[in-house]
VEXFIPA-78492 format. One record per residue (C-alpha): x, y, z; residue in one letter. Coordinates in steps of 0.001 Angstrom, whole numbers, padded with zeros to 6 digits, always signed. Example, Ala and Ser with C-alpha at 12.3 -4.5 7.8 and 13.67 -1.06 7.14 Angstrom:
BEGIN
+012300-004500+007800A
+013670-001060+007140S
! end
This chain:
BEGIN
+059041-010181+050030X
+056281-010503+047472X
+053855-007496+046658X
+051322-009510+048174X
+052934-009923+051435X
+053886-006454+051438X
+050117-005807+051467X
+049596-008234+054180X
+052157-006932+056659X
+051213-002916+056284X
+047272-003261+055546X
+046757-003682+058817X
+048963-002499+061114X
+049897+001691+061052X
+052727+001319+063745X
+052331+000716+067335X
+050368+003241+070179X
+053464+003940+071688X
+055162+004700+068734X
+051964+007063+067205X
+051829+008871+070461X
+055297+009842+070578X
+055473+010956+067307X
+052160+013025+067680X
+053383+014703+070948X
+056341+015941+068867X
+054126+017602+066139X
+052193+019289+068895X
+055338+019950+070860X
+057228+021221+067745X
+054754+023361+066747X
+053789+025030+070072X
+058102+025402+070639X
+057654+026850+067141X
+055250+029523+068340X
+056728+030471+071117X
+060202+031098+069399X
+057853+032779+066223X
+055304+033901+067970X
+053134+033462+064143X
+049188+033150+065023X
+048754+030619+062333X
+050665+028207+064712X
+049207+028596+067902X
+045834+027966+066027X
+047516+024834+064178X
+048448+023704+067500X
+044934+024208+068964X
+043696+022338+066142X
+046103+019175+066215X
+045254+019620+070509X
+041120+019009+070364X
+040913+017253+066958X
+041886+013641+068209X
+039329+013739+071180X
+036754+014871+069505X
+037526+012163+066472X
+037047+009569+068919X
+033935+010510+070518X
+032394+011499+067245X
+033124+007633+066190X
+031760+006643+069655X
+028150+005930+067744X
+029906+004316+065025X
+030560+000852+066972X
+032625-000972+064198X
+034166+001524+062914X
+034937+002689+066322X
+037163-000882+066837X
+038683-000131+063681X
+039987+003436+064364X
+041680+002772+068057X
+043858+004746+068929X
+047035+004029+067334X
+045184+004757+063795X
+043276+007252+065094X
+046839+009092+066134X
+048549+007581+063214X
+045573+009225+060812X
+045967+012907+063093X
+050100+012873+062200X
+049797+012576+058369X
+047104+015151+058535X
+048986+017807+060619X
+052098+017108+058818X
+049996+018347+055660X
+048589+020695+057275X
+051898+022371+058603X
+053399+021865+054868X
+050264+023895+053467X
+050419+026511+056515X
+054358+026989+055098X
+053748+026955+051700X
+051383+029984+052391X
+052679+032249+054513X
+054270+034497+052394X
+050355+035963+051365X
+050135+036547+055027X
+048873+035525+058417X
+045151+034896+057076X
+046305+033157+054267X
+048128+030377+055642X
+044951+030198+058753X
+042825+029640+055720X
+045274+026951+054373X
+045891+025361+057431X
+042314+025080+057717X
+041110+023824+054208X
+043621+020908+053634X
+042999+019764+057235X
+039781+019237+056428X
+040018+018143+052587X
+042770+015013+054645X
+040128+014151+057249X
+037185+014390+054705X
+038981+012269+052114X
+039977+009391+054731X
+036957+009293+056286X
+034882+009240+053059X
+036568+005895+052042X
+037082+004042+054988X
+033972+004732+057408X
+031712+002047+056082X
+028261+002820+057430X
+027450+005205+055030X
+027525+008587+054225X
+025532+009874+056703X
+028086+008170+059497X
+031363+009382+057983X
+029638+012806+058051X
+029893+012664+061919X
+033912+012837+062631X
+034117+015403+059593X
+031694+017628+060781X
+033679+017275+064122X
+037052+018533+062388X
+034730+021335+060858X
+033511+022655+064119X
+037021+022338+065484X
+038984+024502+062555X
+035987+026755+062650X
+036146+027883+065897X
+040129+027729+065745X
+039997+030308+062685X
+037704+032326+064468X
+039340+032274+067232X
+042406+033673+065628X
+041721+034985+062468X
+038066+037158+063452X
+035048+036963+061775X
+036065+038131+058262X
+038069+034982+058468X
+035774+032670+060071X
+033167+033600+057535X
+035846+033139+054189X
+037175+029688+055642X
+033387+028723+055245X
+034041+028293+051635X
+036051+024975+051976X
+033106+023620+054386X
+030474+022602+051555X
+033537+022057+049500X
+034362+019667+051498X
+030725+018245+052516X
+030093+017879+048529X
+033588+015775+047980X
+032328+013376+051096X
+029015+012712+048804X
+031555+012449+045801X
+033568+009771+047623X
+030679+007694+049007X
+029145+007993+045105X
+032677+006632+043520X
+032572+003556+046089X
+031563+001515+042795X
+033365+001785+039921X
+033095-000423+037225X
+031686-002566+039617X
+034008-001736+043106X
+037071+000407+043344X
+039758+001800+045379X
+037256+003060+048228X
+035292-000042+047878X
+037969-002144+048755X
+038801+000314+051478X
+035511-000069+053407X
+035434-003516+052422X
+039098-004289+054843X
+037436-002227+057287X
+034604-004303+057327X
+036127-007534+057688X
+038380-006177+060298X
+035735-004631+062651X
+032676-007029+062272X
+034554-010298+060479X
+031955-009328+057507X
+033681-010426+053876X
+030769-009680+052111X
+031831-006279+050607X
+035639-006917+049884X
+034261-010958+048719X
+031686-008850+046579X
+034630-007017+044464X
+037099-010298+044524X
+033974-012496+042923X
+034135-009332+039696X
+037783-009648+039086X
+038189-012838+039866X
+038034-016167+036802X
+036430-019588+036953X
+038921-022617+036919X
+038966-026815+037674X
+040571-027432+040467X
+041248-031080+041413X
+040085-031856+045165X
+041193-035267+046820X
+039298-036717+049332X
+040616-039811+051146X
+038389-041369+053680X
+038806-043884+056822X
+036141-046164+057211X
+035504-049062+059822X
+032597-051157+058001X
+030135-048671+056689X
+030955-046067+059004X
+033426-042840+057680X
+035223-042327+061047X
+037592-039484+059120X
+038524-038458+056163X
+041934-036121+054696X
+040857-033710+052497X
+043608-032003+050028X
+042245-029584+048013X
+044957-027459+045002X
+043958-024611+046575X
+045398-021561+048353X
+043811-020694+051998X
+043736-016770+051514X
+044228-013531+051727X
+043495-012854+054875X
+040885-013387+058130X
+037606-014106+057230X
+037556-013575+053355X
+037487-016415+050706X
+038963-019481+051610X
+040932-018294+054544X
+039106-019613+056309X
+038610-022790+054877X
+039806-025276+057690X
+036820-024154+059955X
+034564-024359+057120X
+035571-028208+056205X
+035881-029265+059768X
+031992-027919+060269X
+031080-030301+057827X
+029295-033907+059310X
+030122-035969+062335X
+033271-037147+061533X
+037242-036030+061897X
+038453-034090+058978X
+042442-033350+058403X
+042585-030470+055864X
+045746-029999+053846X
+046737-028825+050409X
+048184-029028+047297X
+050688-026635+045936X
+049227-023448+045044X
+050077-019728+045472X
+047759-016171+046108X
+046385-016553+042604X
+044374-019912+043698X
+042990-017854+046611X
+039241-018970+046698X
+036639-015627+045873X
+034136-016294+047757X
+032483-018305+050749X
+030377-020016+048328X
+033003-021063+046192X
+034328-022886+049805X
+031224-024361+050134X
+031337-025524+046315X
+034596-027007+047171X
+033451-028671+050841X
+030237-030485+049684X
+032786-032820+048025X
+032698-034316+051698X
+029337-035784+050793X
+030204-037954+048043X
+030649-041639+048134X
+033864-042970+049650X
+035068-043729+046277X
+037957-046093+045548X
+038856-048761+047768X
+042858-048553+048480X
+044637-052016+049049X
+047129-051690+051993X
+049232-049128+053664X
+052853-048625+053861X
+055154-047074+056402X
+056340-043294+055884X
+059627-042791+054536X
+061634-039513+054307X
+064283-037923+051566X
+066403-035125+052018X
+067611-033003+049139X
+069725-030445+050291X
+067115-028404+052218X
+064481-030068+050550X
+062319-032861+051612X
+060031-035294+050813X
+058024-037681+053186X
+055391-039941+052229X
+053478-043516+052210X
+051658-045355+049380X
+047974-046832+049941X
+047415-049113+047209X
+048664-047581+043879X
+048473-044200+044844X
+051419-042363+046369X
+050743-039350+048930X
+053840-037247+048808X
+054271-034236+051183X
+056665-031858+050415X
+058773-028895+051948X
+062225-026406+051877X
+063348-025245+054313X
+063245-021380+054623X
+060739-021004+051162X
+056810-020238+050911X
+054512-021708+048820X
+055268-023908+046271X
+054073-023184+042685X
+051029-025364+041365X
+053860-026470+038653X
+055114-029106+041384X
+052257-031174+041372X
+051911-031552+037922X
+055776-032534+037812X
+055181-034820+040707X
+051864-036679+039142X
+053789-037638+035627X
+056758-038945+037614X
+054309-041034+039740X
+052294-042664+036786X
+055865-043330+035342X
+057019-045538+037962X
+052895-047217+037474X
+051021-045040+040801X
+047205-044307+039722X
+047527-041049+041588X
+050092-038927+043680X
+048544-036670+046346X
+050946-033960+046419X
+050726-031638+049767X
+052627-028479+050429X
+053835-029264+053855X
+054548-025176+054388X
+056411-026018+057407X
+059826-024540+057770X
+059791-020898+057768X
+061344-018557+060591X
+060949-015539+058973X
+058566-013591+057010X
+059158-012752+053424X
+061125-015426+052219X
+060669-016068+048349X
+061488-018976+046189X
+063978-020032+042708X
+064144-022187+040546X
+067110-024175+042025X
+064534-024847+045095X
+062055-026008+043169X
+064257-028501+041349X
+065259-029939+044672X
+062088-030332+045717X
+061478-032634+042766X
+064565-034687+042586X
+063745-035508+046179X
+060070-036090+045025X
+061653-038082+042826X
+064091-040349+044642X
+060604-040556+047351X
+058816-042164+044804X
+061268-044804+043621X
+061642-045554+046988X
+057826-045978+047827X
+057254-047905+044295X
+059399-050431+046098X
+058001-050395+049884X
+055672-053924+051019X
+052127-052130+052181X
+050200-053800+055613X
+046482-053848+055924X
+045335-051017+057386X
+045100-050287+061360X
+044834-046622+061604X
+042644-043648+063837X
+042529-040017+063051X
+041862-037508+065748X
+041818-033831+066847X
+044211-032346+069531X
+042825-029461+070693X
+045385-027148+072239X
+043671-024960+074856X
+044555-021370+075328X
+045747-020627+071810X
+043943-018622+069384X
+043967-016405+066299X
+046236-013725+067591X
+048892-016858+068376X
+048829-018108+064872X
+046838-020914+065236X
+043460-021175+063157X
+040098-023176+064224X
+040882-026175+063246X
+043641-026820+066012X
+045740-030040+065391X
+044542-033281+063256X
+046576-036526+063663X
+046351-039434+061826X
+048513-042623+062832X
+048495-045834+061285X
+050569-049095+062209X
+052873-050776+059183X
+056220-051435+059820X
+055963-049387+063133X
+054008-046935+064057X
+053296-043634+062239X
+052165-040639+062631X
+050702-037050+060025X
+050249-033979+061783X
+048127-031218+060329X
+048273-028200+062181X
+045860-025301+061438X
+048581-022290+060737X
+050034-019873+058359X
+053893-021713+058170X
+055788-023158+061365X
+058917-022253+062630X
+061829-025110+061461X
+063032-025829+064693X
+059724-025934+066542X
+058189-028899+063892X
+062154-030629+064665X
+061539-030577+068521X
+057810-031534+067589X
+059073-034413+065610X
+061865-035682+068015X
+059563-035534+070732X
+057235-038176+069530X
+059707-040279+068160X
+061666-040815+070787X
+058575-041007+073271X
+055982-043272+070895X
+059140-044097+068614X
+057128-043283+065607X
+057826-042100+062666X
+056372-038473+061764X
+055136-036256+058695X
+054037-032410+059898X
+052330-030084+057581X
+050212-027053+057901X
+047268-026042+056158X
+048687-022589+055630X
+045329-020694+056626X
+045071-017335+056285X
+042237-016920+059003X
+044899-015708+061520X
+046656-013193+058806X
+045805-009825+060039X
+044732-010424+063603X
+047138-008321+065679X
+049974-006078+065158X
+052394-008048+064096X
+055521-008115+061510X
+053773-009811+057956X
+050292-009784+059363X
+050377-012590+061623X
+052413-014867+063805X
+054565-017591+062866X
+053786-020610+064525X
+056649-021813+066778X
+058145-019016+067023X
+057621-017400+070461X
+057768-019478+073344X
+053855-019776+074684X
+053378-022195+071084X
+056331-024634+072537X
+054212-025563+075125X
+052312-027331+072984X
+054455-029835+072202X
+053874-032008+075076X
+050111-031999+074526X
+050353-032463+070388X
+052746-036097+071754X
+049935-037188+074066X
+047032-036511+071797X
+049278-038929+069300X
+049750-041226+072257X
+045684-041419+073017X
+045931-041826+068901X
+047746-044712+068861X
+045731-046992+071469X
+042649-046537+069771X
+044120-047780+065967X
+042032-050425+064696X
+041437-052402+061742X
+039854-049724+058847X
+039484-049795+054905X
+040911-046438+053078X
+039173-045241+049516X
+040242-042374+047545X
+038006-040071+045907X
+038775-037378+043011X
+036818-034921+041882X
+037438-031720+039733X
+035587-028852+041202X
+034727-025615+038834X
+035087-022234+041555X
+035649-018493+041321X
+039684-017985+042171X
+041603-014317+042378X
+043259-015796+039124X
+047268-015360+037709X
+046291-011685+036405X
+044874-010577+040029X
+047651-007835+040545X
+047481-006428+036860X
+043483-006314+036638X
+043204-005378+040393X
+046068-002303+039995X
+044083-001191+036513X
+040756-000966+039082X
+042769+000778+041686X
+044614+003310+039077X
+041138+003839+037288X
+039389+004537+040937X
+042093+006559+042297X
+041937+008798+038939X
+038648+009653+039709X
+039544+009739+043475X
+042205+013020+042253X
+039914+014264+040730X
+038019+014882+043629X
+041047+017180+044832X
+039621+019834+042558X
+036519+020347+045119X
+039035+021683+048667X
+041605+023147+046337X
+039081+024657+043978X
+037438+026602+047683X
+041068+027275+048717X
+042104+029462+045879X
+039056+030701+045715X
+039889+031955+049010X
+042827+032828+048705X
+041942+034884+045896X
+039307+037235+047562X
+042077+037646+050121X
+044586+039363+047570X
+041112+041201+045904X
+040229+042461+049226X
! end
């Protein structure tokens, strides 16, 4: 698993409620079967503490709204067992300097935890992630009182501006050199509770780096009139929900009156699109002229390669060549290139080269090099083949199928299903579903289903959209398509959309359009200049340490004096 998709799948998700309460009821019951056996004050007041913190957390966020969605109650427990566990360590550590001590120190890193985590990831502002710390405060204030007297109560105040001032320090380091560590932070939080990229799109746009990217637009057209058009940009739909061009599908499909298949080239994280103006840059491509007119259509033919494949059909002298292996994720940008010099050897204008991503049952799988040299010796042996193949004049329609009762948190993006079928030599038939990858043996079914109903021959490809990625608790941030059984139900209703499809083909002209378009992408470098902007922020982030354990030796210290 890549370090990106390690991101993915544990950004989000902070194990499950069931799992978080458990393991919370055993700190609380450990440490009150601890007292009893002990019968040490410092623990009974630890186990007050860890008792009325959580519920008063939660109604503290209660004015918060967003953030409110964002700590539920799984994070809000999950946040509660790192902090006692800290807690309990420092409470150890201390006791030998006594029973007010280690109240003091149970106390102070308590609140330096809560302080710290709230500080970077409340988003509202200061004056909002003040509310569940001053919470905590009133909590371990009264707890300390409670057990350790007033002499106790009053020296544990100490830590409370400490810990006040390194809130204000926290909210101040949010921007570091632009954004930092607690930027990015408040900036997931953000898109998770409200769907808002602005913050986290606002410190991708500073490290990100201008490049070309080639955009093909190929459009359907019955006398004047663009009914649809395919659009395949070499681009990467990421990182995740609403931020950059994750959501690019919904943006391209918003665009005019007519249909709009989205697919893409081969491309990886570091072609991840900034910003949602840099989709927009990328969309308005939509508008141009039709371009090219594109003599004749051919039938789509299939390789196999070990577990690679190739499918494809040829319009004119240009060759559109979809791609896959089974069991891999994306396929490096270096394919295309490969794939376009191979085409203009054997005399193709262009090759449209799509990543089909369409095979994948598991998360995490990587790529070699052996794969990607099958990929092109089947690209290869595709394009010989299509060189050779008679084309038909073009009868074609391209549709949507929407599939009702399937959404986000089932792995399947806005833009539903597009299906484009076209008559030479038989009938035929490419699928674009909206998803992040599709289980193997759901796209076979998929695929046998039509063919022996319609008896056509079919192409499926995703657009590998990262608008459902971190949705739901789920292993690698979101759900394979295909592979629970609610998505098989759709198979039936993707074969009659193509049936509906396939009555309405009629006569059309096809033109090709390219056009290089200049955008903002997270670049190759994105993990070395985004982990120098973490490692700088998070410098200044320990350095903020020196506030709560400046106040606790302090403390500590006017113990031993007095």
């Amino acid at each position: 698993m890549s370090e990106v998709d390690k991101l993915y799948s544990r950004l989000f998700t902070v194990g499950s409620l069931r799992r978080n309460a458990a393991w919370y009821s055993v700190v609380v019951a450990g440490t009150a079967l601890a007292y009893l056996v002990a019968g040490y004050v410092p623990l009974l007041a630890a186990l007050a503490l860890f008792a009325a913190s959580p519920p008063l957390e939660y109604a503290s966020l209660l004015p918060l709204r967003a953030s409110r969605r964002f700590y539920c109650a799984r994070r809000l427990l999950a946040l509660n067992i790192l902090s006692a566990s800290a807690s309990l360590t420092a409470l150890a550590a201390v006791s030998p300097l006594g029973e007010e001590a280690a109240l003091y120190a149970l106390a102070a890193v308590y609140l330096w935890f809560k302080s710290f985590v709230y500080g970077g990831t409340v988003f509202e502002g200061l004056v909002h992630s003040l509310l569940p710390t001053a919470a905590n405060c009133c909590v371990a204030f009264s707890v300390v009182a409670w057990q350790g007297g007033a002499y106790t109560a009053s020296l544990s105040a100490i830590c409370v501006p400490a810990v006040f001032a390194q809130l204000a320090a926290v909210e101040r380091s949010a921007r570091l050199g632009g954004f930092g560590a607690v930027s990015y932070a408040k900036g997931c939080v953000m898109s998770i509770c409200l769907d808002d990229p602005r913050m986290i799109e606002g410190m991708l746009s500073s490290i990100s780096s201008r490049r070309r990217i080639p955009v093909y637009v190929i459009s359907i057209l019955r006398g004047s009139r663009v009914v649809g058009r395919i659009l395949v940009p070499y681009l990467h739909f990421g990182p995740f929900r609403n931020v950059g061009s994750a959501a690019f599908t919904r943006a391209a499909k918003s665009f005019g009156r007519s249909v709009v298949m989205v697919l893409r080239g081969p491309a990886t994280h570091d072609l991840d699109l900034a910003t949602h103006e840099d989709v927009s840059e990328v969309v308005n491509v939509l508008e141009g002229a039709p371009g090219t007119r594109l003599e004749g259509i051919s039938r789509l033919i299939s390789v196999t390669r070990g577990r690679a494949e190739a499918r494809g059909f040829r319009m004119g002298r240009v060759a559109f060549v979809i791609l896959s292996y089974d069991q891999m994720e994306d396929l490096p940008p270096s394919v295309s290139t490969r794939v376009e010099d191979l085409a203009r050897s054997l005399g193709f204008e262009h090759a449209v080269v799509v990543d089909a991503h369409n095979s994948l049952d598991t998360h995490g799988r990587g790529r070699d090099g052996e794969a990607v040299e099958d990929v092109i010796d089947a690209a290869r042996e595709l394009l010989e083949l299509l060189s050779r193949e008679p084309t038909y004049p073009p009868e074609a329609e391209i549709c949507e199928i929407r599939l009702d009762g399937f959404g986000l948190e089932d792995g399947l993006g806005s833009g539903h299903v597009t299906a484009l079928v076209w008559r030479a030599g038989g009938c035929n038939v490419l699928l674009s579903f909206d998803t992040n990858n599709m289980s193997s043996s759901y796209r076979r079914a998929l695929e046998a289903e039509i063919s022996s109903r319609l008896g056509c021959r079919v192409a499926v490809a995703t657009t590998d959209t990262h608008e459902v990625t971190a949705r739901g608790l789920v292993e690698g941030g979101y759900v394979i398509w295909g592979v629970d059984e609610k998505s098989w139900r759709s198979i039936p209703v993707v074969a009659e959309g193509v049936r509906d499809a396939i009555l309405h083909a009629a006569p059309c002209v096809i033109a090709l359009r390219r056009e290089d378009v200049e955008v903002r992408v997270l670049g190759d470098n994105l993990v070395e200049r985004a982990s120098s902007l973490i490692r700088r922020s998070m410098r200044l982030m320990k350095a903020l340490t020196v506030l709560p354990a400046s106040a606790l030796l302090a403390g500590l210290l006017a113990l031993l004096i007095l």
